[in-house]
N, C-alpha and C positions, 0 to 999 in steps of 0.2 A: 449379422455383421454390421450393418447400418447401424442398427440400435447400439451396438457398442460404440461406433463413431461420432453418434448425439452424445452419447454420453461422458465420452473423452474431450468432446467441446463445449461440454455445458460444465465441466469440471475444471478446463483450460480457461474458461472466463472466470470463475469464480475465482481461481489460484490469480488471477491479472488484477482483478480486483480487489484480493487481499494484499497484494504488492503494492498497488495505488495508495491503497488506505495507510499502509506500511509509512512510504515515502511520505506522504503528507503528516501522519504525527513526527514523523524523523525533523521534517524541516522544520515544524512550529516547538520541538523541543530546542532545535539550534539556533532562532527565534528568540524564544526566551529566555534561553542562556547570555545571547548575546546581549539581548535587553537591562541582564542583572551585571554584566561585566560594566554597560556603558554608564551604570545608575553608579557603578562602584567609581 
């Protein structure tokens, strides 16, 4: 039972950290969008 609960919190970080990575390209796309709007 233990071993199951390491392994639902080693899977719970991993899933939080592909969310972080997620948000961070999201913003640097809306970044440079807005980048190409102000050059326009």
């Amino acid at each position: 039972m233990d071993k199951n609960k390491d392994v639902n919190k080693r899977h719970f970080k991993l899933t939080k950290r592909n969310v972080l990575i997620a948000i961070f390209i999201f913003c640097i796309s809306i970044g440079l969008s807005m980048l190409i709007l102000a050059e326009l």
